[in-house]
N, C-alpha and C positions, 0 to 999 in steps of 0.2 A: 728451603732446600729444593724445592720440587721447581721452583723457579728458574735457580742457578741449573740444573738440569736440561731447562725447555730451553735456556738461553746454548748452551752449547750443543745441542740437538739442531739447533738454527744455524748455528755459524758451519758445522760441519754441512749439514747440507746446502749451506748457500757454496761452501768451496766446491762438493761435488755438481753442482749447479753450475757453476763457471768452468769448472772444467770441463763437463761436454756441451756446454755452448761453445770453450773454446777450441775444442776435438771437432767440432759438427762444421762449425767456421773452415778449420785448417783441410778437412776432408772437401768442404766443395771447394775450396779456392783449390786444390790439390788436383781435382777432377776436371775442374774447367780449365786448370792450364793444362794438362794431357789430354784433354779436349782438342785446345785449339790448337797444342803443337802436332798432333797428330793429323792434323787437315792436310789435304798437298796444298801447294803455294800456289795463290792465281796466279798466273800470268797475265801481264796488262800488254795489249797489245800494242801500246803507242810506247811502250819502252822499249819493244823490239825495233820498230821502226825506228830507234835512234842509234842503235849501236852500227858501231865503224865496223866494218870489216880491217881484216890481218894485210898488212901491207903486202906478203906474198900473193894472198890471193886476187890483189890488180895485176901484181904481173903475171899471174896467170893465160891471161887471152894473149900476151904477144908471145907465149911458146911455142902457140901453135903455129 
């Protein structure tokens, strides 16, 4: 009897076991993405150097 006891003393604490291993998991993956969403964005400066300008703003210089 004292056996069947030890045995479900075990399984219960292997479930609480896996649940905050799987609580501790979900917490840092939780934190590292509000982590990095929370960073401002780099800027790469050779992406700026490609973007077009607005077609108005060529015609710009013969207004004046």
């Amino acid at each position: 009897m004292q056996s069947q006891n030890f045995d479900s003393k075990s399984a219960s604490d292997q479930v609480v076991a896996i649940f905050l291993v799987a609580f501790s998991m979900f917490m840092v993956g939780y934190t590292a993405t509000r982590v990095y969403l929370h960073q401002p964005p780099q800027v790469n400066a050779q992406a700026e150097s490609n973007v077009i300008p607005h077609q108005a703003s060529l015609w710009s210089e013969l207004k004046e």
